[in-house]
C-alpha distance (Angstrom), angle and dihedral (degrees) to the residues before:
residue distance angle dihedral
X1 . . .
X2 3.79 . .
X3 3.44 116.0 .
X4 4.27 118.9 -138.3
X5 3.41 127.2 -119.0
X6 3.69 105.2 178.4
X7 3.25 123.7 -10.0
X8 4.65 116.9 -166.4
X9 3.66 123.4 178.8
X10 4.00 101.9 -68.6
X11 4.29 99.0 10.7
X12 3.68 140.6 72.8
X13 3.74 116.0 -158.1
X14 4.16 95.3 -162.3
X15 3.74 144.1 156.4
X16 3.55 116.2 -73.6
X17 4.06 124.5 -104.3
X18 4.00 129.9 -159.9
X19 3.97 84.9 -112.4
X20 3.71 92.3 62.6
X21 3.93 98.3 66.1
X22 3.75 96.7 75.1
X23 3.52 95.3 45.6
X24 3.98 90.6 44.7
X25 4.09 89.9 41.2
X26 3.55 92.0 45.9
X27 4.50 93.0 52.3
X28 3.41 98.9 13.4
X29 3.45 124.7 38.5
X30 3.89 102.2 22.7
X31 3.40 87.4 45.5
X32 4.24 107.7 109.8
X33 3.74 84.5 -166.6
X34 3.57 99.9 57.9
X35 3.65 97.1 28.7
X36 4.06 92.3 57.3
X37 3.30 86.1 72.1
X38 4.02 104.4 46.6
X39 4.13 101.1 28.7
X40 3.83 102.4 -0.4
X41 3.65 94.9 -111.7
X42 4.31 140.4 34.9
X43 3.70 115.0 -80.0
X44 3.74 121.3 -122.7
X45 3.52 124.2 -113.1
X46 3.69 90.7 -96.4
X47 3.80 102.8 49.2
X48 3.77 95.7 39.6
X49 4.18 79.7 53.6
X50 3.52 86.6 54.4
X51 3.83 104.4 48.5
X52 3.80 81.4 38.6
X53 4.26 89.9 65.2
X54 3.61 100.3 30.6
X55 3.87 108.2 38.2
X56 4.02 107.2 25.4
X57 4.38 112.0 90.4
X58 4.32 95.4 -116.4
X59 4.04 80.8 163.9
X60 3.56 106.1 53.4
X61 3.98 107.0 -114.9
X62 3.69 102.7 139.8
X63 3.81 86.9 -134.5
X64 3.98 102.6 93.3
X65 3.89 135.7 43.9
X66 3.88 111.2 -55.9
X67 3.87 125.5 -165.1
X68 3.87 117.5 -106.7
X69 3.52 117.6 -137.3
X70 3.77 126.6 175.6
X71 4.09 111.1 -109.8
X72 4.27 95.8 -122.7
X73 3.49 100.5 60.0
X74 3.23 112.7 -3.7
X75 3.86 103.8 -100.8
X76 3.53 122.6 178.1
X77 3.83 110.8 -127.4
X78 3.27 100.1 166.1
X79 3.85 140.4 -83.1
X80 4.00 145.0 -57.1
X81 3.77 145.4 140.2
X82 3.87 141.9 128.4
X83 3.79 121.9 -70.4
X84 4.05 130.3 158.1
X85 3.58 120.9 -64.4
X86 3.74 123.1 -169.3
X87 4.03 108.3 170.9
X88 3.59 90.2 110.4
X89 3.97 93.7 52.3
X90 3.67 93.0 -103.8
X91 3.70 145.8 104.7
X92 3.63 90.5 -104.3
X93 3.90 136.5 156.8
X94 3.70 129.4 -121.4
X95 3.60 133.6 -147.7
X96 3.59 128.6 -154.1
X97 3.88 153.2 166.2
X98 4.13 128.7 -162.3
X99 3.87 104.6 -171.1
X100 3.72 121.2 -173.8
X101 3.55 111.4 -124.3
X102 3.53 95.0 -105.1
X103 3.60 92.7 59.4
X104 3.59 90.1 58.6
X105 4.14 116.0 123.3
X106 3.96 95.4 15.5
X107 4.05 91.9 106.7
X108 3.98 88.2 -111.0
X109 4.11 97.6 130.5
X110 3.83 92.1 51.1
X111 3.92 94.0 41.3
X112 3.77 93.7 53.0
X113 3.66 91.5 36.1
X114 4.07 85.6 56.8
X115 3.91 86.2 53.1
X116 3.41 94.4 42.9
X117 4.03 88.3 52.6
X118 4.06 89.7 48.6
X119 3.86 91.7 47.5
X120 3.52 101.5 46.6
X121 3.65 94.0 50.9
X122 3.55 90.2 46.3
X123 3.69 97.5 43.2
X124 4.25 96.6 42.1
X125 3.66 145.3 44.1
X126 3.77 89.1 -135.2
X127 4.00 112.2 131.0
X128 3.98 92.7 -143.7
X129 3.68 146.6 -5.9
X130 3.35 140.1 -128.1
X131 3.80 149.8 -144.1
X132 3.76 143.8 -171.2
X133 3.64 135.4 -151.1
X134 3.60 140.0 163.1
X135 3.96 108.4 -103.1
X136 4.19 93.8 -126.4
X137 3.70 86.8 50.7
X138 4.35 98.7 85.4
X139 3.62 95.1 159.1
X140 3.63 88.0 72.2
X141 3.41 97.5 34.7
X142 4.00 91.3 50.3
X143 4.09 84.1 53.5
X144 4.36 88.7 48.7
X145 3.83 85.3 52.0
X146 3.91 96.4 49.2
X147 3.29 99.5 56.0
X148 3.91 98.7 52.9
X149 3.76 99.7 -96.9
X150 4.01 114.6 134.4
X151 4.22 129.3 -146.6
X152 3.96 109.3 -105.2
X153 3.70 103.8 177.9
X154 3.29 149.2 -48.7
X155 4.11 126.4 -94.9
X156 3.42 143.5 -177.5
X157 3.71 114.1 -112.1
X158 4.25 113.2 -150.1
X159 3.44 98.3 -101.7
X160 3.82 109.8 -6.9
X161 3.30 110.9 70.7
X162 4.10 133.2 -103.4
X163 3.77 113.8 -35.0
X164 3.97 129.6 -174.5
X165 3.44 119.2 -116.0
X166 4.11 111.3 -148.8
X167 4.21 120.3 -165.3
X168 3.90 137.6 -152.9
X169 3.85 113.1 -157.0
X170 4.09 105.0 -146.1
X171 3.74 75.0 -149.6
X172 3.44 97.0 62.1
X173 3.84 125.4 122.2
X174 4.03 102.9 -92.3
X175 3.90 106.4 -106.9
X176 3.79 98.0 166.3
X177 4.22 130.1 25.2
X178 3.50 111.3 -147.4
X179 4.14 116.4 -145.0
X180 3.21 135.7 -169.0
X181 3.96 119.8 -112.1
X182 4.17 90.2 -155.6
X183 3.52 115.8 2.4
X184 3.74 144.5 -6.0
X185 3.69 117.5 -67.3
X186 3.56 96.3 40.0
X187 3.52 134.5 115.1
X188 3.78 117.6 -128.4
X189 3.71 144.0 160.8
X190 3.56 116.4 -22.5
X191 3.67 119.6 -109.0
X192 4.17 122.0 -164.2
């Protein structure tokens, strides 16, 4: 039984299953749409295996890539979650979203990128977090923007090309309260 990370009006952020590779290879990772923007180009069965095993959360931490299903019926739509981030030089935390294309213009990536805001702040001691994103891809960007986060600087990332690197100050003034549709601990609709 998967086990939920964070769970907002119409997503669950959970742990990750054997079942959920195909689904996530098949719209996700063999996707050349979606994958121009995270590696430049689909993974093969093998790799996507790979990152699949190694990377995805199959226990349930909250601190590695989770798979994103919708809430009625249990659709995956691809993945997202925080994990550790060190391009500044610090023990930071990353956030980040992997839609399928289909999921594309619903509101998904800034929904779970609200939760993932709520629940890291809630879940860590960490005074900010981050994301990346490749500059030509302005969907995500657009989604970084909407939920409060602000661009830092631009890197070069070994082997794919520069990246921008957006921040969310724990310290920052408030500009949206998270609450919980069901119970405590969960991000809901946003209020502002």
């Amino acid at each position: 039984m998967p086990t939920p990370i964070i769970v907002t009006n119409r997503l669950v952020l959970r742990s990750a299953l054997p079942q959920d590779f195909e689904p996530l290879f098949s719209n996700v990772f063999s996707d050349e749409q979606v994958m121009l923007h995270l590696a430049g180009k689909p993974f093969g069965r093998k790799d996507a295996q790979a990152l699949f095993d190694e990377a995805f959360d199959h226990q349930g931490t909250g601190r590695k890539i989770g798979v994103l299903v919708e809430r009625s019926g249990d659709a995956v739509v691809g993945y997202a979650g925080l994990k550790p981030f060190h391009a500044l030089g610090e023990e930071d935390l990353e956030l980040g979203f992997v839609l399928k294309s289909a999921a594309w213009g619903k509101g998904y990536a800034t929904e779970i990128g609200y939760g993932q805001l709520e629940y890291g702040f809630r879940t860590t001691d960490k005074p900010r977090l981050l994301a990346q994103v490749r500059p030509a891809n302005s969907g995500s960007a657009n989604a970084l923007r909407k939920i409060g986060m602000t661009f830092i600087k631009e890197y070069e990332r070994p082997g794919m090309g520069v990246w921008q690197i957006y921040a969310y100050q724990r310290d920052a003034k408030p500009f949206i309260e998270l609450t919980s549709p069901d119970k405590p601990g969960q991000a809901g609709h946003v209020k502002r």
